[in-house]
N, CA, C and O atoms as a GROMACS GRO file, in nm:
protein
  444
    1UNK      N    1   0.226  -1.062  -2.493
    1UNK     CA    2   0.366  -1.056  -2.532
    1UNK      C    3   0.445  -1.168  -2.467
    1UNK      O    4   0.563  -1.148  -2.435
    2UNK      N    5   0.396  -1.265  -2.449
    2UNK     CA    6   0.466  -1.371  -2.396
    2UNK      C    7   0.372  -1.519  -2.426
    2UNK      O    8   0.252  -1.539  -2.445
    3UNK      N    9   0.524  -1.632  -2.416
    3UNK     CA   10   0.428  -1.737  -2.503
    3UNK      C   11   0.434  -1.837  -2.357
    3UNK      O   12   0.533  -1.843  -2.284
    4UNK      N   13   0.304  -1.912  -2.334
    4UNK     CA   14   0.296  -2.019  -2.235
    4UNK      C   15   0.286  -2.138  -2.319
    4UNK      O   16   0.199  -2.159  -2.404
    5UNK      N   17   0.406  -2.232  -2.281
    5UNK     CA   18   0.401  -2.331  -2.333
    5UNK      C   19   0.364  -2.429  -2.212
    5UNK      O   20   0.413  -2.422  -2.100
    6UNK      N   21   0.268  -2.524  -2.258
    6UNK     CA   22   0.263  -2.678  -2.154
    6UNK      C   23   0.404  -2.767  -2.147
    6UNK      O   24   0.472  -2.819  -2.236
    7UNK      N   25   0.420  -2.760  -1.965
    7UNK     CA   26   0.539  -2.794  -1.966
    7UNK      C   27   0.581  -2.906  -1.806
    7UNK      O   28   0.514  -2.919  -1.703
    8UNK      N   29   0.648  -2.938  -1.826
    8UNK     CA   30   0.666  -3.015  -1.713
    8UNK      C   31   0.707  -2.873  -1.623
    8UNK      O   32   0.745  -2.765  -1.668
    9UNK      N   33   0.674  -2.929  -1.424
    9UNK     CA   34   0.710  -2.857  -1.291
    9UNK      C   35   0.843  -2.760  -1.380
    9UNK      O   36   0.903  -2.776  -1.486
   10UNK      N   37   0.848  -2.672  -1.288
   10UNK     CA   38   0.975  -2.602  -1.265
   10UNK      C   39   1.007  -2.537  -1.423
   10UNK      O   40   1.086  -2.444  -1.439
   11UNK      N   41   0.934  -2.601  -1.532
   11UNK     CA   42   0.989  -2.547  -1.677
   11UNK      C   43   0.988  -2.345  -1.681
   11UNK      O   44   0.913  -2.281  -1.607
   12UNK      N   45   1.055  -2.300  -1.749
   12UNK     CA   46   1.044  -2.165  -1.809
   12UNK      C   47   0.990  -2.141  -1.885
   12UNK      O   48   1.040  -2.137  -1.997
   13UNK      N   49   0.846  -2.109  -1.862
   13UNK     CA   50   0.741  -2.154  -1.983
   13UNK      C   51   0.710  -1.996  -2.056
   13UNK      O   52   0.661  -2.003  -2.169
   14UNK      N   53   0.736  -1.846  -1.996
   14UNK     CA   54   0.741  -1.742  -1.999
   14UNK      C   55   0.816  -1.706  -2.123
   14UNK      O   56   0.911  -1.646  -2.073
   15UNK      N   57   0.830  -1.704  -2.215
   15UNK     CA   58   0.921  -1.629  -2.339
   15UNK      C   59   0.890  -1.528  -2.375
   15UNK      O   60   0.773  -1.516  -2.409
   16UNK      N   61   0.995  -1.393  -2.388
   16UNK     CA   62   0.985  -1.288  -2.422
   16UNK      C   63   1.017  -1.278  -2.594
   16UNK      O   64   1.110  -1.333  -2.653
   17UNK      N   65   0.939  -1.216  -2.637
   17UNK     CA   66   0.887  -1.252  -2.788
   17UNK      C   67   1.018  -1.164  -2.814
   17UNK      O   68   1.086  -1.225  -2.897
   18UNK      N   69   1.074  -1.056  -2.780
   18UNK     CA   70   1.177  -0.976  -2.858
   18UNK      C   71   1.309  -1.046  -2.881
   18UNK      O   72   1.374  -1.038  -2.985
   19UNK      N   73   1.353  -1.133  -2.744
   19UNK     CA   74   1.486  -1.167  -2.768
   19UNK      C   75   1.511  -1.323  -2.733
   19UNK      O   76   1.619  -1.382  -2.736
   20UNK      N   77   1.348  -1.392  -2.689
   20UNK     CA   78   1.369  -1.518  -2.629
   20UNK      C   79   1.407  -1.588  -2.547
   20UNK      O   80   1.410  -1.711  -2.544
   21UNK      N   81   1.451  -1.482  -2.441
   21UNK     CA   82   1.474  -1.575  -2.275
   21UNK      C   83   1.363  -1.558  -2.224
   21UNK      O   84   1.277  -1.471  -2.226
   22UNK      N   85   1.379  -1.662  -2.177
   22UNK     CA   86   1.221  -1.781  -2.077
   22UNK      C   87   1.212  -1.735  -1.945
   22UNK      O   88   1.292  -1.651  -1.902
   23UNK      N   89   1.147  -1.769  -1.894
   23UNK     CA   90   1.095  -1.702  -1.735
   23UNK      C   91   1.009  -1.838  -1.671
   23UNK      O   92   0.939  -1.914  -1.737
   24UNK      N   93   1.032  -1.842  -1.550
   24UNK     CA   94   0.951  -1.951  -1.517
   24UNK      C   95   0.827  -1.899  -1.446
   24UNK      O   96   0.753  -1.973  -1.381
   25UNK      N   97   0.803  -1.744  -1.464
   25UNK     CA   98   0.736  -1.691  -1.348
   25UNK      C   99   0.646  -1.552  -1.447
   25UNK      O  100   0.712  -1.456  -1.487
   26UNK      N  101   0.531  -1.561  -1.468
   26UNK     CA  102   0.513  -1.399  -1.526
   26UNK      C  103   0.595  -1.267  -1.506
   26UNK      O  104   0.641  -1.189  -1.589
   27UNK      N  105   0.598  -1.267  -1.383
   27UNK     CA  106   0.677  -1.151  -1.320
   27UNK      C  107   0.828  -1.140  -1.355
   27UNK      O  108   0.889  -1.033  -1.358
   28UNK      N  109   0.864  -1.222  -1.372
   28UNK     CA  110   0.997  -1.277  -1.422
   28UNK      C  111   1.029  -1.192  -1.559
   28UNK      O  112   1.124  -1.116  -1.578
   29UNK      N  113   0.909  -1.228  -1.658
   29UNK     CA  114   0.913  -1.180  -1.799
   29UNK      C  115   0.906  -1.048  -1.762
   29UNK      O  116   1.005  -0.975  -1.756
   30UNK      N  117   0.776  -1.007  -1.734
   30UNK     CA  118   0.750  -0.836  -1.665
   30UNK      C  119   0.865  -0.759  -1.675
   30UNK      O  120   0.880  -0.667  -1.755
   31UNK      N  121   0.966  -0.809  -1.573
   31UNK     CA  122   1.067  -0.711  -1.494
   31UNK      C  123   1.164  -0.760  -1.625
   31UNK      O  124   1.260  -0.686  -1.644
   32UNK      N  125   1.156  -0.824  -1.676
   32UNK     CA  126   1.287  -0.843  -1.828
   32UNK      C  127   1.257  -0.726  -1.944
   32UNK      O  128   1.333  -0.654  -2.008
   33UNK      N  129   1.098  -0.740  -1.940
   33UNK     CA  130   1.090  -0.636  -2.029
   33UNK      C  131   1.083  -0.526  -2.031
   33UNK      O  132   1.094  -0.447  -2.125
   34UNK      N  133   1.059  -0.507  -1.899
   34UNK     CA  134   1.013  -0.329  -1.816
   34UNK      C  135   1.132  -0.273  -1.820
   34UNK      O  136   1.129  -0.152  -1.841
   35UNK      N  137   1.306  -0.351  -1.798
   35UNK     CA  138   1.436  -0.311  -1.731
   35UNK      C  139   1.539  -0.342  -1.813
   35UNK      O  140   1.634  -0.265  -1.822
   36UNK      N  141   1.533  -0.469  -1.890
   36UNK     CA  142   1.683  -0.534  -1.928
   36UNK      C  143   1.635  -0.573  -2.085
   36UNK      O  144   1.713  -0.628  -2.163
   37UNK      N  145   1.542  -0.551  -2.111
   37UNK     CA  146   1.539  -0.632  -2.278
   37UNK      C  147   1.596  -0.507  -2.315
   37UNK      O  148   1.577  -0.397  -2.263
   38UNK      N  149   1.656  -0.532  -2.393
   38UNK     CA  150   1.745  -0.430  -2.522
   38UNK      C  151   1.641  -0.435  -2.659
   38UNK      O  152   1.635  -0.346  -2.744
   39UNK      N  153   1.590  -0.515  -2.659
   39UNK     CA  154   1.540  -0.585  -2.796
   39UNK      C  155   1.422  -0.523  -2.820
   39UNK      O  156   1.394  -0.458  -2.921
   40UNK      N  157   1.341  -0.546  -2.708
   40UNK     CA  158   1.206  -0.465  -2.733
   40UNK      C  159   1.135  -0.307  -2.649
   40UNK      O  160   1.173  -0.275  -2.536
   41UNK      N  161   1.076  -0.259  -2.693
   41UNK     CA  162   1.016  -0.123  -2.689
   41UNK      C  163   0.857  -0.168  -2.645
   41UNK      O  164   0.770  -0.082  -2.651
   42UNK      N  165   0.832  -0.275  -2.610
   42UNK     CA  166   0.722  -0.282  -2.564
   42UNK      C  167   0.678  -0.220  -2.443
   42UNK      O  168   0.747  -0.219  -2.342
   43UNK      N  169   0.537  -0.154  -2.452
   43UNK     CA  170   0.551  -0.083  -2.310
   43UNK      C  171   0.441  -0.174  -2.268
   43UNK      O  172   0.345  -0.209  -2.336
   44UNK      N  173   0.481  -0.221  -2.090
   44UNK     CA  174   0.405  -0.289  -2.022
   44UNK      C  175   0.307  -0.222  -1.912
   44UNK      O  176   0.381  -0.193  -1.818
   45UNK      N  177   0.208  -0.194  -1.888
   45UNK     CA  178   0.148  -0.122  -1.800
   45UNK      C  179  -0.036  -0.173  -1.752
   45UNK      O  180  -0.104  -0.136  -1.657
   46UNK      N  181  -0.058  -0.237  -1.828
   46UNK     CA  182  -0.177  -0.262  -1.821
   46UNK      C  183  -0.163  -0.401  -1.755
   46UNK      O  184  -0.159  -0.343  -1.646
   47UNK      N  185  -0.154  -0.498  -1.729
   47UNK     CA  186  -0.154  -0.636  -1.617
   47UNK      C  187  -0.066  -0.581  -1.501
   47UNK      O  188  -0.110  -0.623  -1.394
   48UNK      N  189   0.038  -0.507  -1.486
   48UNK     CA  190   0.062  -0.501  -1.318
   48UNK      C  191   0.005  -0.403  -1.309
   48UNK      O  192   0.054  -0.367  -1.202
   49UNK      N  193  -0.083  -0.300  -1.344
   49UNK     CA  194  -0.188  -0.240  -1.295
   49UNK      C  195  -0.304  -0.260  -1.217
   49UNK      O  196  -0.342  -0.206  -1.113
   50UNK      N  197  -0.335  -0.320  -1.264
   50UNK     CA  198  -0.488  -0.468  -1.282
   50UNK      C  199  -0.388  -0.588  -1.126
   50UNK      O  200  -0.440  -0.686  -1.072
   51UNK      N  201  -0.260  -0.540  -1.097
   51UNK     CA  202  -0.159  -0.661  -0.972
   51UNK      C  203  -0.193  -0.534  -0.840
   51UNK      O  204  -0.216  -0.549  -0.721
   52UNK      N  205  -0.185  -0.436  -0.906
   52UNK     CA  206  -0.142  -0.321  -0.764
   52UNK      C  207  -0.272  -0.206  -0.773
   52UNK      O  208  -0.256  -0.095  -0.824
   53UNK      N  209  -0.400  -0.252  -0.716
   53UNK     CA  210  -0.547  -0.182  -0.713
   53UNK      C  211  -0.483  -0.058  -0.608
   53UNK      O  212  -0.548   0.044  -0.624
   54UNK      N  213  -0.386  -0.043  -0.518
   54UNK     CA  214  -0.385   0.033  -0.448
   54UNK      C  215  -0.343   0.140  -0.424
   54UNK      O  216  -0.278   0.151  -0.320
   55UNK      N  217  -0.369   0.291  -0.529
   55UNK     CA  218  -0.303   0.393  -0.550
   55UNK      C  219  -0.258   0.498  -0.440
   55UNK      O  220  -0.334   0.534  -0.350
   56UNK      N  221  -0.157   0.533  -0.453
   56UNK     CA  222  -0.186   0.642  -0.332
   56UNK      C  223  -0.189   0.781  -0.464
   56UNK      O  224  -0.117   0.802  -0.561
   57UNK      N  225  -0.294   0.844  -0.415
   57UNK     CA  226  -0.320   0.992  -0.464
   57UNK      C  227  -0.215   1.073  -0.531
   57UNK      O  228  -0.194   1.112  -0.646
   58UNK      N  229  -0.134   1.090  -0.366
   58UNK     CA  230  -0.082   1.264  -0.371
   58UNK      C  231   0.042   1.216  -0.482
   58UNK      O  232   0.096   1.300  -0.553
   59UNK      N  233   0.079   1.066  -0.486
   59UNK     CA  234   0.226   1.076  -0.561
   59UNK      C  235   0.203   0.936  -0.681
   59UNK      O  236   0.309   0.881  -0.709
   60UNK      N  237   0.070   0.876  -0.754
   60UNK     CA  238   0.097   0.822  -0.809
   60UNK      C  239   0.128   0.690  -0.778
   60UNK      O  240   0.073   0.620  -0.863
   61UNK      N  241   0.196   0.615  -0.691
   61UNK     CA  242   0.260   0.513  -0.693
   61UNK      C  243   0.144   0.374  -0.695
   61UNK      O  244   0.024   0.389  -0.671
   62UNK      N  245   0.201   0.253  -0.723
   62UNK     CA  246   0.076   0.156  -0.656
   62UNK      C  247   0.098   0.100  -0.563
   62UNK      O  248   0.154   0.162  -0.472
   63UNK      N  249   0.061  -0.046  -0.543
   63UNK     CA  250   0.097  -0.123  -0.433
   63UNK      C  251  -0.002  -0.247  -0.459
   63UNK      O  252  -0.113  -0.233  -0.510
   64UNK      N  253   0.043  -0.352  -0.425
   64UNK     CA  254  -0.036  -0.494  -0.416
   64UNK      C  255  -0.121  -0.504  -0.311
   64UNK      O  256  -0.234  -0.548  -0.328
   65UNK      N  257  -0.072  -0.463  -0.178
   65UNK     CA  258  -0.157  -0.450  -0.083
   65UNK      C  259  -0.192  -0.323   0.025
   65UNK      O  260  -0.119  -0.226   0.037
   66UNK      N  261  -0.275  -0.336   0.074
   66UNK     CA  262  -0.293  -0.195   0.131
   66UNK      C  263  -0.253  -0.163   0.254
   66UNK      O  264  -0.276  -0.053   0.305
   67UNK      N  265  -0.190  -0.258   0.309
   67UNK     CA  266  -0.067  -0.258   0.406
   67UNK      C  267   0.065  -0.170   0.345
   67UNK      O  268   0.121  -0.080   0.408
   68UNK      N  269   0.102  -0.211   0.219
   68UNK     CA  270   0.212  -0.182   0.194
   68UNK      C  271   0.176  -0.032   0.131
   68UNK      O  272   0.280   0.034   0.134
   69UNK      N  273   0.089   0.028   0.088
   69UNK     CA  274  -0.015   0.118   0.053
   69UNK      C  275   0.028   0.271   0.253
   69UNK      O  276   0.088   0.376   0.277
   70UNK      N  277  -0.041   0.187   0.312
   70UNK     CA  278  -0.016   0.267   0.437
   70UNK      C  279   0.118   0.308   0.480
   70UNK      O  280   0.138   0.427   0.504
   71UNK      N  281   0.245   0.191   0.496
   71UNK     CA  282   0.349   0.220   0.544
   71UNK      C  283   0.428   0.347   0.434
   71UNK      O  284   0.510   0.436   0.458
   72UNK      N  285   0.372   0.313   0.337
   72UNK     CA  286   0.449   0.428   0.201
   72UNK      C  287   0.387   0.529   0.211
   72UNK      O  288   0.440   0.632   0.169
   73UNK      N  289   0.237   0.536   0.277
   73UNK     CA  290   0.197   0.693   0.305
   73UNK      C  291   0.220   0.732   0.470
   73UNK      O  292   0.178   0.834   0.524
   74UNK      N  293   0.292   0.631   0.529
   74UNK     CA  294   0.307   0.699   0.670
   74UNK      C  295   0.492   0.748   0.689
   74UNK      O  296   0.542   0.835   0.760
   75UNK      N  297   0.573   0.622   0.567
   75UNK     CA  298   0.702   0.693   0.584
   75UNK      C  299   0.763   0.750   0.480
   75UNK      O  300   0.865   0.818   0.491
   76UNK      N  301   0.686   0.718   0.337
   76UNK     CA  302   0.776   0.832   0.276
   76UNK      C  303   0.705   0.922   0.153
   76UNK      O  304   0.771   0.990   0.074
   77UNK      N  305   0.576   0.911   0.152
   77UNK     CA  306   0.525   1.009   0.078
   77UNK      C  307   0.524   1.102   0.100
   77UNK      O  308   0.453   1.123   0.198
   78UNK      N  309   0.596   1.244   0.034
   78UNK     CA  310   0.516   1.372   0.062
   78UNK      C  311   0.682   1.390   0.191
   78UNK      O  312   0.682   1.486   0.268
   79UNK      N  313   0.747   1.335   0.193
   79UNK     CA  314   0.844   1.379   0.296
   79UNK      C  315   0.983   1.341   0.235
   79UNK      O  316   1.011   1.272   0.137
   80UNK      N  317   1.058   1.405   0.319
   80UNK     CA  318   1.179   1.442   0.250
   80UNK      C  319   1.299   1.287   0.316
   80UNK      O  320   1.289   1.212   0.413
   81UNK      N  321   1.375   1.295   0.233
   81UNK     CA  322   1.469   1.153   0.266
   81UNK      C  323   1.558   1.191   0.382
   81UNK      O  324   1.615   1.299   0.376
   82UNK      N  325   1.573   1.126   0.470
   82UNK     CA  326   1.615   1.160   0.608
   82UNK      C  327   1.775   1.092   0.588
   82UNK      O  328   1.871   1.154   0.636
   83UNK      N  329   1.796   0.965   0.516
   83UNK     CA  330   1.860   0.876   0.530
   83UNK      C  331   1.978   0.884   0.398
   83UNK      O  332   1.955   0.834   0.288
   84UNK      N  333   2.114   0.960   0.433
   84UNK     CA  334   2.213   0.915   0.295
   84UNK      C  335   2.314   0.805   0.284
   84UNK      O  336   2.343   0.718   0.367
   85UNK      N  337   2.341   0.816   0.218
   85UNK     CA  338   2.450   0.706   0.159
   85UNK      C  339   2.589   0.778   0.202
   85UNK      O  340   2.643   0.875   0.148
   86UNK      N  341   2.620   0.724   0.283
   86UNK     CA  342   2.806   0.802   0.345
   86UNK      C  343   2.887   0.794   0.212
   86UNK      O  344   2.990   0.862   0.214
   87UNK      N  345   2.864   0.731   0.108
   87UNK     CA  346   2.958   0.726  -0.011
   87UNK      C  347   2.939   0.853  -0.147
   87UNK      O  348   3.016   0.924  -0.211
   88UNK      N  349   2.766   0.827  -0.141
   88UNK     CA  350   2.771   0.927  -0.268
   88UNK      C  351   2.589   1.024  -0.209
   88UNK      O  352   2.550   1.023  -0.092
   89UNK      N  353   2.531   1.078  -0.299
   89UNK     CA  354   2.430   1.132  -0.318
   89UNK      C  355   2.280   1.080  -0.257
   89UNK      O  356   2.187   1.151  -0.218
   90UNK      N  357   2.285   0.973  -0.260
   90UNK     CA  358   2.131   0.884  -0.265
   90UNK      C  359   2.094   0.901  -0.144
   90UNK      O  360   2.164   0.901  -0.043
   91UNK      N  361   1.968   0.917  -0.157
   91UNK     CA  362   1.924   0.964   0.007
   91UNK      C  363   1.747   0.893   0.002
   91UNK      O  364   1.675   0.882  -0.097
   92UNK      N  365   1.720   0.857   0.132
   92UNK     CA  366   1.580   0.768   0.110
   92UNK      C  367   1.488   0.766   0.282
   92UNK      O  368   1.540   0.824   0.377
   93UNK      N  369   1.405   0.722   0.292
   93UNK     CA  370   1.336   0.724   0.361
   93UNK      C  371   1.314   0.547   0.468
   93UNK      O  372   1.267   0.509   0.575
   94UNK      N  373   1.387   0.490   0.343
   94UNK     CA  374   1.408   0.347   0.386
   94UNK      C  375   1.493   0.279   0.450
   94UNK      O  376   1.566   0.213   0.376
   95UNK      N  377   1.520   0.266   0.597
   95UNK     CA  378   1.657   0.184   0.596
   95UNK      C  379   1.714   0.059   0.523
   95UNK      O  380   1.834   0.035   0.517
   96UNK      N  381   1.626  -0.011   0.473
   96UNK     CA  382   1.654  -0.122   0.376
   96UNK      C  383   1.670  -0.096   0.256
   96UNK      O  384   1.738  -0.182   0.199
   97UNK      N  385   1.628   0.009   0.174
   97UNK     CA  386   1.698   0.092   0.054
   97UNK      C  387   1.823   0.129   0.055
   97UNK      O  388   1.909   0.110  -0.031
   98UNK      N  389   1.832   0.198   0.181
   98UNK     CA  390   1.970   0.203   0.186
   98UNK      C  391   2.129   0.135   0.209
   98UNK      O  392   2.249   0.145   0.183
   99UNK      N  393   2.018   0.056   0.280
   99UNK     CA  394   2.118  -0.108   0.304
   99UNK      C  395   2.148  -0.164   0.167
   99UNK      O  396   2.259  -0.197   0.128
  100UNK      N  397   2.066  -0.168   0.118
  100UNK     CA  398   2.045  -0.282  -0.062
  100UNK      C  399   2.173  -0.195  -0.160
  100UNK      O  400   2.276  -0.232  -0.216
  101UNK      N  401   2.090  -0.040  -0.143
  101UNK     CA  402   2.175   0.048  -0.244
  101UNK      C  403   2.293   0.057  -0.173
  101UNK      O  404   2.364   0.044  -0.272
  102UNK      N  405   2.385   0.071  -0.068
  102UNK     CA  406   2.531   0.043  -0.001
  102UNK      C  407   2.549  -0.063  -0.045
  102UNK      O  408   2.619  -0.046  -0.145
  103UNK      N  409   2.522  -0.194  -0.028
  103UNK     CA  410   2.566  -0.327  -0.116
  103UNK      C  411   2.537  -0.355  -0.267
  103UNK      O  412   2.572  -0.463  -0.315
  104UNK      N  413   2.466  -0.251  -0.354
  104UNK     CA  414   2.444  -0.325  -0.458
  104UNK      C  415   2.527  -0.184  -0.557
  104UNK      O  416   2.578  -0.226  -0.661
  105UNK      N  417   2.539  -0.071  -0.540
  105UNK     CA  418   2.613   0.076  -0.586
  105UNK      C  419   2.739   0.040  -0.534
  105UNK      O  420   2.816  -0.004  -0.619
  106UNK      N  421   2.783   0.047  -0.416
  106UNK     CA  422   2.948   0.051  -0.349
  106UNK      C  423   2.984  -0.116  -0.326
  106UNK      O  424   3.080  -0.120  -0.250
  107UNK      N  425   2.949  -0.231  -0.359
  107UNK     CA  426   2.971  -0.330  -0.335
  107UNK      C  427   3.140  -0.401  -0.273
  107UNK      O  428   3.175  -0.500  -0.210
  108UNK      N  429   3.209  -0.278  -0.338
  108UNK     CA  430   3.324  -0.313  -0.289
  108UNK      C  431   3.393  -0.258  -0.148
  108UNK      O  432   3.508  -0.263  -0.106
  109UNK      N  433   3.247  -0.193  -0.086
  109UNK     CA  434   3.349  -0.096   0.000
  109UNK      C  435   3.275  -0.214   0.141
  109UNK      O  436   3.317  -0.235   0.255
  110UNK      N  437   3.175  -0.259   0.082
  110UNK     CA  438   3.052  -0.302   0.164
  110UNK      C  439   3.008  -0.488   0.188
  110UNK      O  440   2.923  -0.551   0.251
  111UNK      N  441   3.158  -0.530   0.071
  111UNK     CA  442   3.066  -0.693   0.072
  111UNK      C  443   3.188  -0.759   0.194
  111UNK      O  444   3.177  -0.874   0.235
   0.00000   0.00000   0.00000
């Protein structure tokens, strides 16, 4: 679902066949079509599958490496979110989730 064209350094050689913005990066296209294409209904699942060999069991999730595999089964699988958002509902296990989601949800209370 994407066209590679031969291209000079730095080109956006990635095109998403539904609506035609370019990507300079596979992953680029991926996350356009997984989140923000309006255009297409394509479902993507089979190549970042085949990216993230590293399942954890009890909840499904993957992971690229098995570092990042461990820290997700030592802080937040299977356990409850310790950590809320003083503004609204969202609650997480991550202090950097919660940092991201305070600046990227409340941006105005927070930039």
């Amino acid at each position: 679902n994407q066209t590679n064209t031969q291209g000079f350094v730095g080109e956006k050689k990635f095109a998403c066949q539904a609506c035609g913005r370019c990507y300079k990066f596979k992953e680029g296209l991926y996350l356009h079509q997984k989140h923000e294409c309006v255009d297409t209904e394509i479902v993507i699942t089979a190549p970042m599958m085949s990216r993230k060999p590293f399942l954890c069991k009890p909840c499904g999730r993957r992971y690229m490496y098995k570092k990042t595999l461990r820290a997700h089964q030592r802080n937040e699988c299977g356990k409850p979110p310790h950590l809320k958002c003083p503004d609204c509902p969202y609650k997480t296990n991550i202090k950097s989730n919660l940092k991201s989601h305070m600046v990227f949800s409340h941006s105005n209370s927070y930039v």
